[in-house]
C-alpha angles and dihedrals in degrees: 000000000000129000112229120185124216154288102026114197095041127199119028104351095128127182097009113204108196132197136162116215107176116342100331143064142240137207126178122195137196117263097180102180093002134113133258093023118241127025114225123193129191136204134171087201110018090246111078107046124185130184102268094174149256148293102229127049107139133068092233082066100047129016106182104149104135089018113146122248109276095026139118122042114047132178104333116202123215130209145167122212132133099022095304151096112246126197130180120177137163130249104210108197094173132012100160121133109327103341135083117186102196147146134197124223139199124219129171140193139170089220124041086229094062161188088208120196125254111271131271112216115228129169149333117212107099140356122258116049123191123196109220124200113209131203096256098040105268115134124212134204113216120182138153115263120238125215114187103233132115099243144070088279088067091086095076091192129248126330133204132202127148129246123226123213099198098056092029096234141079124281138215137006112318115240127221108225123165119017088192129246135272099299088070123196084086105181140120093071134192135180133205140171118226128144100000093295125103105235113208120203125201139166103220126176094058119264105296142063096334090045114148143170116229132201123205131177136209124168071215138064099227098045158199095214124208114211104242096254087237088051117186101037080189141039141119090219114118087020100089092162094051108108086220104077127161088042113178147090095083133179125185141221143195113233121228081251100055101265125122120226132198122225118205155159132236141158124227098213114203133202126023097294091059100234122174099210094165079060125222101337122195110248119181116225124202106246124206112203121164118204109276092008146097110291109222145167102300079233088068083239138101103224111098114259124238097223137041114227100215132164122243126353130083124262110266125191107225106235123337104162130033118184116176122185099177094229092127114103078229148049122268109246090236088068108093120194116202123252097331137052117261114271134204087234101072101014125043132157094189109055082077110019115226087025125087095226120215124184107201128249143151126357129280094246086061120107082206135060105009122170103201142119119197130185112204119251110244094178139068088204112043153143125219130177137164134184118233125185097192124152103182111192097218150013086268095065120064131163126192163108115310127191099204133186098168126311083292106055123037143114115211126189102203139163120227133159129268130225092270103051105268137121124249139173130226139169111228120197135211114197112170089323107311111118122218139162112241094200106071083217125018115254114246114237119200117255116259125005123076130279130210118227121212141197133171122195109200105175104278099008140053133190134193134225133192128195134184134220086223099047125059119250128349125287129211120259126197129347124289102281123201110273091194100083085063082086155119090228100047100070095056090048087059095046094256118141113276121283129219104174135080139217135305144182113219147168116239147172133193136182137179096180107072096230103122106230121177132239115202121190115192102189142346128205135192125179122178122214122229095034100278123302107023095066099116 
């Protein structure tokens, strides 16, 4: 048997929905704002897990310019029938206050790597659709149902209707079949067929601290669904002191030696004020579950466990270096753009062979025309760098490293020009929206010639360097700012709608000039401390 530590897939992989289909396994993650849309993972051992894809790469799958922080794509669900892989997802244009102005979609493909087909819309009325597969051949769409309304009551339950192949959309009246139980919040289902029963799975308490997964019963598929008498089999809530917190949204799967695991997400909050700044991660939990009878947690609990009991395979730390040198003709898949694909006309790696190559545009605080590419953080404790060769011609033009969290919370370490033609460096911050320079005057940089940018996370706290090709050795900027506003929490604390995603590092450009000037980047490197999953 083989130890391996949680959670898995570290950093910003949400609401994980697992299968196996042959001898690996699969696991597909939400991206919300992010491009390309939905993350998939793969792994022959559950242990050792590498980037397979992802679901949506085209423009005719996933439209999200304008889209809000924290929206697109929500909770996708995989599946495998017929020969093919099967993903539905949510596009999530609006979530403030009571409304949530959303629609599911519906992609195939016969490999995990794509192409995937274009999508099929399909309905409307909640967020997180799952695809079930039954026995004789009939598919069913689940998702939670949405009521406008600014309280609990808002989440209407779970509702039912069946999909039909042959019209490409979905048939019949939907069925409400299962309100939730007394945890409330009840979303994120799943449905699965053992032992002649239905199992229903939910996640129910809302995505944060009370977060829980639910399992509910029917000999039918409409119900009605009986709450599992241990409900939930999984939550955080009433083990303050758990590293896993947050725990909740889980999917199963059956291995290739008989055992059920449960896949999950959770958040590791740090400092006193309990921030998750590697945002909600995907851990995998041992599930007990005799023939006929409850599945639960194999400890007999419900409180996540730190650590997956798997046989065979070493255990295997997910990331812990990225060194890009940009000499690809194209973009690592561990590069993530926001809202939009990359273009050739604002990133290019060939215009300047060896360089990734940004011409500015809008703000960062902007839902439209970013140029900027992020790699998400995996560590609580970790280094990134990147060389950039810029010479902006004017205050209105400024290239950097950014340490993002979404267009209201970021702290970027960029070089501009000054009135009278220089070059100088400043660390802006974004704190909920209100903008400030850290540095009380701007540091002069040396015209012509590259400089390396510098950041170090250390838990709660992050500092910047700068170095110049012209000056030995790098050389501290700023003070140590508070890392923990780079989080999911944060937001909610300011009154700021709520926040689902997680950190990340990330080369940017922007321009409001109109010039044109480029930004060429020539590396970036990230190293995480502790060897992957046990930083913290």
């Amino acid at each position: 048997m083989s130890r391996q530590q949680n959670p898995i897939l570290p950093g910003f992989h949400p609401d994980p929905s697992i299968i196996r289909v042959g001898d690996h396994y699969y696991i597909a993650t939400s991206t919300f704002e992010w491009w390309p849309g939905v993350q998939i993972h793969k792994s022959s051992d559950l242990v050792k897990w590498e980037l397979a894809g992802y679901g949506l790469t085209r423009r005719s799958q996933l439209e999200m310019r304008g889209n809000p922080d924290s929206g697109g794509v929500w909770a996708p669900a995989l599946s495998y029938a017929d020969g093919r892989f099967w993903l539905v997802y949510s596009d999530v244009k609006a979530h403030h206050g009571p409304f949530k102005d959303v629609r599911n979609y519906l992609v195939t493909s016969k490999a995990v790597e794509g192409p995937w087909s274009d999508p099929i819309p399909l309905n409307r009325s909640g967020f997180d659709p799952s695809l079930f597969h039954d026995d004789d051949g009939r598919k069913w769409l689940v998702n939670q149902l949405w009521k406008t309304s600014s309280d609990r009551d808002a989440f209407a339950g779970i509702v039912l209707q069946e999909y039909s192949v042959s019209d490409h959309r979905l048939v019949g009246s939907p069925v409400n079949i299962f309100r939730g139980s007394s945890l409330g919040r009840t979303e994120g289902p799943h449905l699965y067929r053992k032992d002649g029963y239905y199992y229903l799975v939910t996640a129910e308490g809302g995505t944060e601290w009370e977060h829980a997964v639910t399992i509910a019963r029917s000999r039918n598929l409409t119900g009605p669904y009986e709450v599992a008498p241990n409900n939930p089999i999984l939550t955080s809530k009433g083990y303050p002191k758990n590293r896993l917190q947050k725990a909740g949204h889980g999917s199963l799967v059956k291995t290739r030696e008989g055992n059920w695991i449960l896949a999950h997400l959770c958040g590791r909050p740090v400092g006193s004020k309990r921030r998750c700044i590697l945002g909600r991660e995907t851990a995998l939990q041992n599930i007990a579950w005799p023939e006929g009878d409850w599945p639960r947690l194999a400890s007999g609990s419900n409180e996540p466990a730190g650590w997956l009991e798997v046989a065979g395979g070493k255990a295997s730390p997910y990331m812990r270096e990225f060194v890009d040198d940009f000499d690809s003709a194209q973009l690592n898949p561990h590069w993530n753009t926001l809202r939009e694909p990359a273009d050739k006309g604002w990133l290019s790696l060939s215009a300047r062979p060896g360089f990734l190559r940004l011409l500015g545009r809008y703000s960062l605080q902007s839902c439209f025309d970013q140029s900027l590419v992020g790699f998400r953080l995996l560590h609580h404790r970790c280094f990134v760098s990147a060389r950039l060769d810029f010479n902006p011609a004017s205050f209105q033009q400024r290239a950097g490293l950014v340490l993002f969290y979404n267009t209201s919370n970021y702290y970027y370490l960029y070089i501009t020009g000054s009135d009278d033609g220089s070059r100088e460096a400043g660390i802006l911050a974004c704190d909920n929206r209100e903008n400030r320079e850290i540095l009380k005057r701007p540091i002069p940089v040396p015209r012509g010639g590259a400089v390396v940018l510098g950041a170090i996370l250390d838990t709660t706290q992050l500092r910047f360097s700068i170095a110049h090709d012209s000056v030995r050795g790098e050389v501290a900027v700023g003070p140590a700012v508070d890392a923990t506003i780079l989080s999911d929490d944060y937001p909610g604390e300011g009154g700021l709608e709520i926040a689902f995603t997680g950190a990340f590092a990330g080369l940017c450009s922007q321009d409001s000039s109109s010039r044109n000037v480029a930004a060429d980047f020539d590396w970036f490197r990230y190293h995480g401390e502790n060897g992957g999953t046990s930083d913290a």
